[in-house]
C-alpha positions as CSV (number, residue, x, y, z in Angstrom):
1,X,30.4,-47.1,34.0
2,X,29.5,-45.5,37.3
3,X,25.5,-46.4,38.0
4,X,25.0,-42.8,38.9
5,X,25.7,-41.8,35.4
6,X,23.6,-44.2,33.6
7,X,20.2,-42.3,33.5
8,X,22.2,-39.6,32.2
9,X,23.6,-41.2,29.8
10,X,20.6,-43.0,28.7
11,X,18.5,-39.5,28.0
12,X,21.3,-38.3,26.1
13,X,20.9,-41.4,24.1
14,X,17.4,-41.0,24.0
15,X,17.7,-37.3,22.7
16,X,20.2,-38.7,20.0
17,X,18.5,-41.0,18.4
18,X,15.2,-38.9,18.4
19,X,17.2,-35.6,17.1
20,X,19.4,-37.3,14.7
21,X,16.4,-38.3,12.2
22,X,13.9,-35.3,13.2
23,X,17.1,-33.2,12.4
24,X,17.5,-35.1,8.7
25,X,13.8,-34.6,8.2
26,X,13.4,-31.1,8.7
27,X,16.9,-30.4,6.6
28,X,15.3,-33.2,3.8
29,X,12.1,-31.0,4.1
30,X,13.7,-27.3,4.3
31,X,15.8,-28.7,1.2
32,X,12.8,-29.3,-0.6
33,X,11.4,-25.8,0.0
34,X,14.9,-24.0,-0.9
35,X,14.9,-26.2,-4.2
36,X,10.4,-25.3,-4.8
37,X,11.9,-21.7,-4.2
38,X,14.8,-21.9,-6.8
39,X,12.8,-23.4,-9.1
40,X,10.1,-20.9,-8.8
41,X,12.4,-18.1,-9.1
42,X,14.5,-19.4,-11.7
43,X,11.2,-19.5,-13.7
44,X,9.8,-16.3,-12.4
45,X,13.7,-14.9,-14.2
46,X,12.4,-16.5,-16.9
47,X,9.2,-15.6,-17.6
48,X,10.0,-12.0,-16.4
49,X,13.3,-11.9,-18.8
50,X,10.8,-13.5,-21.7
51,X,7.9,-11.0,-21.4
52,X,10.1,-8.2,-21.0
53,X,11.9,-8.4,-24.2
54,X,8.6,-9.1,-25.9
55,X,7.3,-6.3,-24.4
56,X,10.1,-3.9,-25.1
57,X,10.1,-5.3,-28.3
58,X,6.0,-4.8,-28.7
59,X,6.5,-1.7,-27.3
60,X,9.1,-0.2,-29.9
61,X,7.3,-1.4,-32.7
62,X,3.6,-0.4,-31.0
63,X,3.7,3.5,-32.8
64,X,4.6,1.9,-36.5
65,X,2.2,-1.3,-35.8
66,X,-0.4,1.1,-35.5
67,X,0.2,3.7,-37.7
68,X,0.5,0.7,-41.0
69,X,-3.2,-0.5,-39.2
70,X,-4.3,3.0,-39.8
71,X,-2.5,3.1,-43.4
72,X,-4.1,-0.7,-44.0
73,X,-7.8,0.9,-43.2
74,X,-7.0,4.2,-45.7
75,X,-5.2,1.2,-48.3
76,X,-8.5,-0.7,-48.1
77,X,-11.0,2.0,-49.3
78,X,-8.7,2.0,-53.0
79,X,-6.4,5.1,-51.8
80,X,-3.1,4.6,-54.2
81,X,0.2,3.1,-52.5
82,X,1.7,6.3,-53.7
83,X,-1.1,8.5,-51.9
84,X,-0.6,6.6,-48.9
85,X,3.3,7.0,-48.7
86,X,2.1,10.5,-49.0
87,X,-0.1,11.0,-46.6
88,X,2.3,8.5,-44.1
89,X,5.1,11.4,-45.0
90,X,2.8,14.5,-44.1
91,X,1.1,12.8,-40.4
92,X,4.8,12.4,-39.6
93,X,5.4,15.8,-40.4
94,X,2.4,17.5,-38.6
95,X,3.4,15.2,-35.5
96,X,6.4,16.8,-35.3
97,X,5.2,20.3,-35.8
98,X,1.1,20.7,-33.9
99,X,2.1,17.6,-31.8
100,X,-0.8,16.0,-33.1
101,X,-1.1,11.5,-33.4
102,X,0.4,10.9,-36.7
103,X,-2.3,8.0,-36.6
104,X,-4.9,10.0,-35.8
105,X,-3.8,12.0,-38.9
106,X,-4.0,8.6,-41.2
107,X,-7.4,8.0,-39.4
108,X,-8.4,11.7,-40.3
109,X,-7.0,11.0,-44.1
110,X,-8.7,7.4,-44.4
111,X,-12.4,9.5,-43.4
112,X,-11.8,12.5,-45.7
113,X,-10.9,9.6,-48.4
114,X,-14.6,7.8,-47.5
115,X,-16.5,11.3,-47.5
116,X,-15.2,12.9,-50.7
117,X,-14.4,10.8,-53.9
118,X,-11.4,10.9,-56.0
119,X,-8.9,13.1,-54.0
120,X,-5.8,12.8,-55.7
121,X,-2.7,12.2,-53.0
122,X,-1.6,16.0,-53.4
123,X,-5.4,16.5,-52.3
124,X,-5.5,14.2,-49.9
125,X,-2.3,15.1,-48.0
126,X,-3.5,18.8,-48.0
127,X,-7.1,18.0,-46.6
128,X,-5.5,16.1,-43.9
129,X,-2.5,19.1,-43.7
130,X,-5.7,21.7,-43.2
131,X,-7.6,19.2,-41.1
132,X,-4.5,19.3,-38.4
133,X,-3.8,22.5,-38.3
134,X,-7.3,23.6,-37.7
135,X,-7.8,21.5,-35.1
136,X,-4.9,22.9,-33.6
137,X,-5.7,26.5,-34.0
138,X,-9.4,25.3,-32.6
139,X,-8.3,22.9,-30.0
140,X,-10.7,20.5,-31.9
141,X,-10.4,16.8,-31.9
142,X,-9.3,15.2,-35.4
143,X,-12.3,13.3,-36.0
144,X,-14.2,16.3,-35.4
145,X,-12.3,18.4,-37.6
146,X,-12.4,15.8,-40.4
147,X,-16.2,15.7,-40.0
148,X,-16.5,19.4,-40.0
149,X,-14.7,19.7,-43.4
150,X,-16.3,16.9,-45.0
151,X,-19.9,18.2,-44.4
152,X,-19.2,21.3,-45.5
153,X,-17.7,20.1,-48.8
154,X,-21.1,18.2,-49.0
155,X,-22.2,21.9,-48.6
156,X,-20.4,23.6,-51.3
157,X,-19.3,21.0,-53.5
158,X,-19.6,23.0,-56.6
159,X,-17.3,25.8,-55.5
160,X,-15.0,24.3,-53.6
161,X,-14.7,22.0,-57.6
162,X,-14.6,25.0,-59.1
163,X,-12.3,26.6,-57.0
164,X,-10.3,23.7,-56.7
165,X,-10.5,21.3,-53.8
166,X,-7.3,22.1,-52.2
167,X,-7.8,25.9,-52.7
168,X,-11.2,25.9,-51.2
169,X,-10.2,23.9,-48.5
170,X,-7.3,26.1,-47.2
171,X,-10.1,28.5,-47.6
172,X,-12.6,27.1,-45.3
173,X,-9.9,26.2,-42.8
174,X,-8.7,30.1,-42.6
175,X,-12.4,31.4,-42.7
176,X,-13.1,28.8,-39.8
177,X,-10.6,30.6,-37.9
178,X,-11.5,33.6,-38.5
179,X,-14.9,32.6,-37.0
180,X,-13.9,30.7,-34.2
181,X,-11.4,33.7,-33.3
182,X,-14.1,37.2,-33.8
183,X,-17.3,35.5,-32.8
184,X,-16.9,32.8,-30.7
185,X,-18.3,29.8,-33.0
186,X,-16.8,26.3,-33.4
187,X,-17.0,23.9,-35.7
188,X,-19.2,21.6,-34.1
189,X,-22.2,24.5,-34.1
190,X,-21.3,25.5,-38.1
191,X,-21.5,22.3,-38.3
192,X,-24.9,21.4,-37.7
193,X,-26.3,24.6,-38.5
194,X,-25.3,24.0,-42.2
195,X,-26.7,20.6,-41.8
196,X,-30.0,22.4,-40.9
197,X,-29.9,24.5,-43.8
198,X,-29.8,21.5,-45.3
199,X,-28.2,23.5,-49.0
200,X,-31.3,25.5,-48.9
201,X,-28.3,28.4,-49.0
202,X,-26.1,26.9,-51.4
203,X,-29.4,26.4,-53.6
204,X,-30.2,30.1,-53.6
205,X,-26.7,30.4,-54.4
206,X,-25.5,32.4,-51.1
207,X,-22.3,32.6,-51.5
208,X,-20.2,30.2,-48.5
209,X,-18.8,33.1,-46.4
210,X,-21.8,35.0,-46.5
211,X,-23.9,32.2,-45.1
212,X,-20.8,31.3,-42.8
213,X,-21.4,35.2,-41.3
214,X,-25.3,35.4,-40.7
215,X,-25.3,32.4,-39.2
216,X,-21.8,33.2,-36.7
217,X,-23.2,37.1,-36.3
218,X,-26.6,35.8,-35.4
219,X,-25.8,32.8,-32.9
220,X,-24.1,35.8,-30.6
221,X,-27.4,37.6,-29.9
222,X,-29.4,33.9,-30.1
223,X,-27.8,30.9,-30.2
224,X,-27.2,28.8,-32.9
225,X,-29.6,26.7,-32.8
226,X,-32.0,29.8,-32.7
227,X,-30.1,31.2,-35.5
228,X,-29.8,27.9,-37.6
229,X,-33.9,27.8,-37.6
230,X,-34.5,31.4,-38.4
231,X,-32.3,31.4,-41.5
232,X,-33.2,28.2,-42.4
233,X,-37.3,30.3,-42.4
234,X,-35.7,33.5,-44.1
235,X,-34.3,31.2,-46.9
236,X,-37.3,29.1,-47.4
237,X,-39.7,32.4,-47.6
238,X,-37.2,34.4,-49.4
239,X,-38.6,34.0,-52.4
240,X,-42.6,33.8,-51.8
241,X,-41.6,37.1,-49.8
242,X,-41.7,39.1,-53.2
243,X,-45.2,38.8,-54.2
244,X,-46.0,39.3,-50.5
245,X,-44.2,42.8,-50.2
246,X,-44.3,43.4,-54.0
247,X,-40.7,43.4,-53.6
248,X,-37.4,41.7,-55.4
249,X,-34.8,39.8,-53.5
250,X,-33.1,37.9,-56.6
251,X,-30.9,38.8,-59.8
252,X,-31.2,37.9,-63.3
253,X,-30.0,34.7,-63.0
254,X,-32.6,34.0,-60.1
255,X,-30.0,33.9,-56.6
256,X,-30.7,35.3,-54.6
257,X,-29.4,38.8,-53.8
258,X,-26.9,39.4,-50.8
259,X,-28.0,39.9,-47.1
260,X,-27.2,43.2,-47.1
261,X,-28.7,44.2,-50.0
262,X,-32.1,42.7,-48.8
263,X,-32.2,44.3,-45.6
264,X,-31.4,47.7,-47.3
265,X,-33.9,47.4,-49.7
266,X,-36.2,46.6,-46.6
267,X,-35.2,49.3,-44.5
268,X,-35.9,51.6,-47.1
269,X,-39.1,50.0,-48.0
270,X,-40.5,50.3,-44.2
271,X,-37.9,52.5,-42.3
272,X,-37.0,51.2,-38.9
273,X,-38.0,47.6,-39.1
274,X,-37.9,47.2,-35.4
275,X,-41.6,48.9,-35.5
276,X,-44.7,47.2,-35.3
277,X,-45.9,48.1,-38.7
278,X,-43.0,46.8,-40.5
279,X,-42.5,43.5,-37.7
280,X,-46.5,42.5,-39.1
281,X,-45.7,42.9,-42.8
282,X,-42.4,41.0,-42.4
283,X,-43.8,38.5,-39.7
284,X,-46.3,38.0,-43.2
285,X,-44.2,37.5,-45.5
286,X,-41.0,35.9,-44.0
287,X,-42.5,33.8,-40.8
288,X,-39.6,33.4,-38.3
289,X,-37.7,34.5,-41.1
290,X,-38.8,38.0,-39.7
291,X,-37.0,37.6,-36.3
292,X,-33.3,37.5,-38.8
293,X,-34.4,40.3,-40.1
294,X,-35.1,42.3,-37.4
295,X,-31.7,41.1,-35.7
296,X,-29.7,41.4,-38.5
297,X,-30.8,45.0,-39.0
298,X,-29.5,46.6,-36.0
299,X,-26.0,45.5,-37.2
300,X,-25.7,45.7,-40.5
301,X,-21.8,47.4,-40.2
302,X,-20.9,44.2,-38.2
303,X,-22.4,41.9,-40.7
304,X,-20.7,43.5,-43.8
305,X,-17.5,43.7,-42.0
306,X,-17.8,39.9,-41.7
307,X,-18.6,38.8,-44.7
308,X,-15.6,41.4,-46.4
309,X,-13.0,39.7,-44.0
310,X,-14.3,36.2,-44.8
311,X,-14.6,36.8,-48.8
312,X,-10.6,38.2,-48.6
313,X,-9.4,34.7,-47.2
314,X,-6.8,32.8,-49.5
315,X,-5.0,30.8,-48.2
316,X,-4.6,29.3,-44.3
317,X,-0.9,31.0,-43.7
318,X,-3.3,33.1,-40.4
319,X,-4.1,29.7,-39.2
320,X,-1.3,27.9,-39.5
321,X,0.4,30.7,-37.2
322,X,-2.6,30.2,-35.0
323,X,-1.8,26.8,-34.9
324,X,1.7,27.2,-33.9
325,X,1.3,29.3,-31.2
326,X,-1.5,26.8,-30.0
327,X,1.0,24.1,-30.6
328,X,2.2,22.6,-26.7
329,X,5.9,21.9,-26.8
330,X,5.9,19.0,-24.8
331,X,3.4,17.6,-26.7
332,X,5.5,18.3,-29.9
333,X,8.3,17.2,-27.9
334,X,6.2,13.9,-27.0
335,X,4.6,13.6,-30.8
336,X,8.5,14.0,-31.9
337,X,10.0,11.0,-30.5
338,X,6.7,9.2,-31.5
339,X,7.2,9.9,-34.8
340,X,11.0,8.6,-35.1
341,X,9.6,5.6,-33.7
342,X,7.2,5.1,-36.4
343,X,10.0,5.9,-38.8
344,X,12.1,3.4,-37.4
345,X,9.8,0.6,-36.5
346,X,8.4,1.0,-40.2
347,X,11.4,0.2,-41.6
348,X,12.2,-3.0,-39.1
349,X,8.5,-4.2,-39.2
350,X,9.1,-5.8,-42.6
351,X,12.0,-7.6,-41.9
352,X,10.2,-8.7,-38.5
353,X,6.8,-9.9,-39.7
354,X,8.3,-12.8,-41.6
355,X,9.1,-13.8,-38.2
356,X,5.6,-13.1,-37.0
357,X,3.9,-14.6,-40.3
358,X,6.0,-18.0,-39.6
359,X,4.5,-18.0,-35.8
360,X,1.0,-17.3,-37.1
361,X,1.3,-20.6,-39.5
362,X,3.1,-22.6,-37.2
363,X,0.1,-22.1,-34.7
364,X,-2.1,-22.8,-37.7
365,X,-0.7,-26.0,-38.2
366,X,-0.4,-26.8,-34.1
367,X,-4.2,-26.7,-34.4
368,X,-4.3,-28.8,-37.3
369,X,-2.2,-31.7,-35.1
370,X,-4.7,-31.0,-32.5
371,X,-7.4,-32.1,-34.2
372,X,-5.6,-35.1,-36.4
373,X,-4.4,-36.5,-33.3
374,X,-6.8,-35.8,-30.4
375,X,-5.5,-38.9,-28.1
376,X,-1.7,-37.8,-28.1
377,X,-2.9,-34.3,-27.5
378,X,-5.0,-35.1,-24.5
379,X,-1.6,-37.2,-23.0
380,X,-0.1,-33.5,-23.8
381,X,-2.6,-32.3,-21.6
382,X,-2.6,-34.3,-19.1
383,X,1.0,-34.1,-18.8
384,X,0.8,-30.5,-18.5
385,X,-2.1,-30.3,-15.9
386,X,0.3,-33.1,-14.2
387,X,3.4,-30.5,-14.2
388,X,1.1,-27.2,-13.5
389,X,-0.4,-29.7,-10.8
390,X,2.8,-30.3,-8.8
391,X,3.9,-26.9,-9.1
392,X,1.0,-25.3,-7.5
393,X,1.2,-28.3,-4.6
394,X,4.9,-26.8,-4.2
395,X,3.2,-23.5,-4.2
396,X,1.1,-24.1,-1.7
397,X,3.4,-25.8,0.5
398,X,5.6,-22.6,0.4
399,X,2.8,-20.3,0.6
400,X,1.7,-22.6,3.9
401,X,5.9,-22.6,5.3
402,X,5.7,-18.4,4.4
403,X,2.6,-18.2,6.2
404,X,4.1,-20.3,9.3
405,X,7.0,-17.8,9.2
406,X,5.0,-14.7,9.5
407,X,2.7,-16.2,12.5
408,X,6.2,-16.6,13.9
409,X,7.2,-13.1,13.0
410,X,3.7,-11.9,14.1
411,X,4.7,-13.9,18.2
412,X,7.7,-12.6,18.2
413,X,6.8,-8.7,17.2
414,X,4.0,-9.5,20.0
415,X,6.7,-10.8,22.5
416,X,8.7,-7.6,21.5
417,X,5.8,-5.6,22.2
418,X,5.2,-6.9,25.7
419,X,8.9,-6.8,26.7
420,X,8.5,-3.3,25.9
421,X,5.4,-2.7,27.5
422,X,7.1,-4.5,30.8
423,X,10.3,-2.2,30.3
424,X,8.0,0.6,30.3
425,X,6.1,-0.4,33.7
426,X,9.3,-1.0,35.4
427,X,10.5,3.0,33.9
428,X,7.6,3.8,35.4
429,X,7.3,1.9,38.9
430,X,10.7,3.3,38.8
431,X,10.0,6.8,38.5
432,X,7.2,6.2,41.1
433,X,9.5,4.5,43.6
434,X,11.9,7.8,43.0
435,X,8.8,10.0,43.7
436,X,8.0,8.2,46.6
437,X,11.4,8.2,48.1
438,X,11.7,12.1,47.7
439,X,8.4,12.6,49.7
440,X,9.3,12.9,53.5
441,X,7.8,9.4,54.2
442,X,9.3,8.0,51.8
443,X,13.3,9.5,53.4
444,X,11.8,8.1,56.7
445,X,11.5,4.5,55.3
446,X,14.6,5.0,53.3
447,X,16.3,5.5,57.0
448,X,14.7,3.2,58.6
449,X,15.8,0.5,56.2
450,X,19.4,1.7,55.8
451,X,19.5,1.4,60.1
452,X,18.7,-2.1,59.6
453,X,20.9,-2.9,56.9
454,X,23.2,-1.2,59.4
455,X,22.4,-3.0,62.8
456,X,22.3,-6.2,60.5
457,X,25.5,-5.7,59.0
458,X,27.3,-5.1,62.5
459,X,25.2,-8.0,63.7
460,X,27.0,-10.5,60.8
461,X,30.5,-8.5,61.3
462,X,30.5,-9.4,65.4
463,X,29.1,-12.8,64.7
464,X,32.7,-13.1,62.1
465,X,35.1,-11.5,64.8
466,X,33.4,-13.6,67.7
467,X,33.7,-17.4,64.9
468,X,37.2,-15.8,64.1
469,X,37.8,-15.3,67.7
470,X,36.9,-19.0,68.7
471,X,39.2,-20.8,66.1
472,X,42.1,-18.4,67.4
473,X,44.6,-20.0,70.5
474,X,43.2,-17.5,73.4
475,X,39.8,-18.1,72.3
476,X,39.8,-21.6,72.9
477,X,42.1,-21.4,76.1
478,X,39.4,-19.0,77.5
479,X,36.5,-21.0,76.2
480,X,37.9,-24.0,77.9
481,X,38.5,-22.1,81.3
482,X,34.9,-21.3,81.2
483,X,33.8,-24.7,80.2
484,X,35.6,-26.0,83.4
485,X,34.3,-23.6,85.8
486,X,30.6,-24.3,84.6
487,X,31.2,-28.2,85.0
488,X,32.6,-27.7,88.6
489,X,29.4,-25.9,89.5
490,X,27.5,-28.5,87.7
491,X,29.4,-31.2,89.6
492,X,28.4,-29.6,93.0
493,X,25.1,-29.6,91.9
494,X,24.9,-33.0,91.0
495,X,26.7,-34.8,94.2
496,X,23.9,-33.4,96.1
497,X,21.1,-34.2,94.6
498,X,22.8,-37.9,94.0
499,X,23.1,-37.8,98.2
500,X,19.2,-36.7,98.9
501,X,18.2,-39.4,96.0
502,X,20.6,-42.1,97.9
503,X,18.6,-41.1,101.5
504,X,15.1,-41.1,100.1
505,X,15.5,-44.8,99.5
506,X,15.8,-45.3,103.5
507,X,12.2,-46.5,104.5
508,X,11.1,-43.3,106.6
509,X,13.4,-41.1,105.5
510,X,12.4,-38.1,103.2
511,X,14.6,-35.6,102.8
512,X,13.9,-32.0,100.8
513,X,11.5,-33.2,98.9
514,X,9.5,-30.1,98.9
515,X,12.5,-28.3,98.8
516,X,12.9,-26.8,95.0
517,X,16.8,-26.8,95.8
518,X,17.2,-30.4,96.8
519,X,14.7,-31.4,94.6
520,X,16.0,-30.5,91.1
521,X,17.3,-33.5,88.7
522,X,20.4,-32.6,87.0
523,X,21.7,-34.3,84.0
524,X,25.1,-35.7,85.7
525,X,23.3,-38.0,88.5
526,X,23.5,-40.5,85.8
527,X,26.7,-40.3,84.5
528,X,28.1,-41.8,87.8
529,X,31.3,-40.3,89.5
530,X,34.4,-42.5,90.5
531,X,35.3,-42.4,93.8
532,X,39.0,-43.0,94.9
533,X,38.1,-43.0,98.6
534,X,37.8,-46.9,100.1
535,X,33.9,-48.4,100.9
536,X,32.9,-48.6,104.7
537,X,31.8,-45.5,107.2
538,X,27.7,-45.2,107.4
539,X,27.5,-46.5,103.7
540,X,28.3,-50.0,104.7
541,X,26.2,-50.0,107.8
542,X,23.0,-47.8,105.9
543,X,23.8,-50.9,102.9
544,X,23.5,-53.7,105.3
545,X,20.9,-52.8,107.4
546,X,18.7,-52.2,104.1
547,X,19.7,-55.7,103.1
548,X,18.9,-57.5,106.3
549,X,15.8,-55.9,106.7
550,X,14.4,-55.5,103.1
551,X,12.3,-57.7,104.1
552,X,10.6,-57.0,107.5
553,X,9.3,-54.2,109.0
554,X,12.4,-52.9,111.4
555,X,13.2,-49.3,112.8
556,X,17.2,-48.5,111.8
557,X,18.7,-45.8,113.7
558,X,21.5,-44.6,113.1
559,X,24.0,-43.7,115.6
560,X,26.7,-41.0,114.9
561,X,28.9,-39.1,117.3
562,X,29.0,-35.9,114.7
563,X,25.9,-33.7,114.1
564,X,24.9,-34.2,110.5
565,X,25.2,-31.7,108.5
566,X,24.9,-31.0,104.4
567,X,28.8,-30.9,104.6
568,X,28.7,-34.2,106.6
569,X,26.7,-35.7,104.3
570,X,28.3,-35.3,101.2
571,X,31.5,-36.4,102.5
572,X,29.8,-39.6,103.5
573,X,28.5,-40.1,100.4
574,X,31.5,-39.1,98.1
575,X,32.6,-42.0,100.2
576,X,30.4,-44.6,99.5
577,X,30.6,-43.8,95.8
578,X,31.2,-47.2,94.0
């Protein structure tokens, strides 16, 4: 193996054997996450699949499982299984039809059931019928509506026995209203004003729609709770009144007379009794009793036209229309569907609670192994903590490797976000160097460079054709020409400063040496020049004489027939050359 590749092949090495088990690792370890993941949503399917079908299952059933709680409440007060059936049948039916709960309707049944005694399930299925469909006409709450009827058979329990309970209450329902429709008043306020009265009416025996008016004509001009306490005065005085204004106010029988009879009887006993003779007699004899009186008196046509409308009432067929055209569709719509739900879930709860019975005493008798064997039931335990344990720690380790990921997401949205930012500097140092260039100094530098470029680019293209030039045949035949012609002149300029060095070493002579011509040392004086021509002349006698007296101080002349001249002297020494 060449040397040079050794290090080479070393680091690769290197880089194998450190990649080749950090790659298993991270593959071991990103196997472990993928199978933590898998795991986690194959039990996430699971559990998901699991409580959905319970809870489309729940769901379906939830309208019939509450409606049988409802009918389990009515069931436990000693209503008959025929009566509940019954009423089960008619809160279906009004569901469908006002768009009321149909367990509402079994709640509403299971309170009239607690309040009056002994309803038959004809009764109790037309209570509940009268209760829906005044709160519908009313837009009253059940439970309100249930109240409402109850107290007010407390009220008028003896005619509404007489009458017959379904009879009267169809009765009160239509006279409600009537009420609620001419004058304003709900049942919540008749309500509790007849609670006030507390059956001082019904003891006096004022018949239920005329008490019903008074108190709904006078709420309008003073409220009802003003109203409830001054009828509640006029019925308590009533009868002292007589003896008071020598007057009578009762029958044979000892009830007392009807409203308008009293206050015509009054009226024509004192005239207007608005005036202040009559308001002290009556304030007298009646208390705040008077302040009825008074109001009641200055609409006495109102007040009779009342209490004829409410005494012609039979029946509920007025508010059952009402009802109808109070009656939201989609409500219906909704209470509909609600109601075939209850119908079918009623009929598959009893073959589904077996199922749910058998659950119930299997996890009656799972806690009766719990407690007979507490040691094998803490290994249970701990087993399960043990399981719950590691799958949390497999949790967290993907929660950790998720959390990793997004801080890597997070760098490289933030790497994004600068290469952006940079691509949007550049756009504009681009747009800025455009701007610049269109201004008039900007064109100047513009020019200015582009004549460089220019002069730089001719500079590189002579600088080609001048290498190109060289490497051609007349190139180098011309460049040799030249060559020669400078070496000839260097040659001349190098024999004669070889001749003056060659005289200087004569003891006495000194030739040119201030002369800058003679003077100058030229690179070829030591390269040495062959001479062809043979030794002798003045170089052999100039030699000699140097040698024989080198050592004594001795005046050499030398002798020559020829004037000496540069020319002269250069041939001389050319000569001597060696």
């Amino acid at each position: 193996m060449n040397d040079t590749l050794r290090p080479l092949m070393f680091t690769v090495g290197l880089i194998d054997r450190i990649s080749g088990p950090a790659d298993r690792a991270t593959r071991s370890f990103d196997d472990l996450i993928d199978t933590a993941k898998s795991g986690f949503e194959d039990m996430k399917s699971g559990a998901m699949g699991l409580a959905a079908t319970g809870f489309l299952i729940y769901e379906s059933l939830t309208p019939a499982i509450e409606m049988n709680r409802a009918l389990a409440e009515t069931r436990s007060i000693g209503v008959q299984e025929s009566a509940l059936q019954q009423l089960n049948n008619t809160a279906l039916v009004l569901s469908a039809t006002y768009g009321v709960v149909a367990a509402e309707v079994v709640g509403s049944g299971s309170q009239i059931s607690k309040a009056i005694k002994g309803l038959t399930g004809d009764e109790l299925s037309t209570f509940t019928n009268a209760t829906a469909v005044l709160a519908t006409a009313t837009q009253a709450g059940m439970e309100e509506t249930s109240l409402y009827i109850t107290q007010m058979y407390e009220r008028f329990k003896g005619t509404a026995d007489a009458m017959g309970k379904s009879q009267w209450v169809e009765r009160l329902v239509e006279q409600t209203r009537y009420l609620k429709k001419e004058l304003g008043t709900n049942t919540a306020d008749i309500a509790d004003a007849m609670q006030g009265l507390n059956n001082l009416g019904t003891g006096l025996g004022v018949a239920m729609e005329e008490q019903l008016a008074v108190m709904a004509t006078l709420s309008k001009s003073t409220g009802i709770s003003d109203a409830e306490q001054q009828y509640t005065a006029f019925l308590e005085y009533a009868v002292a009144a007589q003896d008071k204004l020598g007057m009578s106010f009762t029958d044979s029988n000892g009830k007392l007379l009807p409203m308008l009879d009293i206050l015509e009887k009054l009226q024509g006993e004192f005239g207007d009794l608005s005036g202040a003779n009559a308001w002290a007699k009556l304030d007298d004899a009646f208390g705040d009793g008077s302040k009825l009186i008074q109001q009641l008196s200055k609409d006495t046509a109102g007040l009779g036209k009342t209490i004829n409308d409410l005494g012609k009432v039979n029946g509920m067929t007025k508010a059952a229309e009402a009802a109808e055209a109070m009656t939201d569709p989609w409500r219906q719509l909704a209470s509909g569907v609600n109601a075939v739900r209850i119908a079918m879930g009623q009929a598959l709860v009893p073959a589904i609670e077996p199922v749910i019975q058998w659950f119930a005493e299997m996890a009656r008798e799972v806690l009766l192994l719990i407690k007979l064997f507490p040691n094998i039931t803490k290994l249970i335990g701990i087993a399960a903590i043990t399981i719950l344990g590691l799958s949390a720690g497999m949790a967290l380790l993907t929660i950790a490797v998720g959390m990793g990921k997004a801080v890597w997401a997070g760098w490289l949205m933030v790497m994004n976000l600068a290469k952006i930012a940079t691509t949007a500097y550049t756009a504009v140092q681009w747009l800025l160097n455009a701007a610049f260039v269109a201004s008039p100094i900007g064109l100047i530098v513009v020019g200015f460079t582009a004549l460089i470029g220019v002069l730089y680019a001719a500079w590189h293209g002579i600088k080609l054709l001048w290498n190109l030039f060289k490497e051609s045949s007349a190139g180098q035949f011309l460049m040799a020409t030249v060559a020669g012609i400078v070496n000839w002149f260097k040659s001349l300029g190098g024999i004669v400063d070889w001749v003056i060095d060659k005289l200087n070493m004569i003891p006495g002579v000194n030739i040119g040496t201030d002369s800058a011509d003679l003077t100058t040392e030229l690179p070829y004086r030591k390269e040495g020049m062959a001479s062809e021509v043979p030794n002798g002349g003045v170089t052999s006698q100039i030699s000699k004489s140097i040698a024989d007296n080198s050592s004594s101080n001795t005046t050499v002349n030398i002798q020559t027939t020829e004037p000496v001249s540069p020319q002269y002297m250069q041939d001389q020494l050319w000569q001597a050359a060696p």
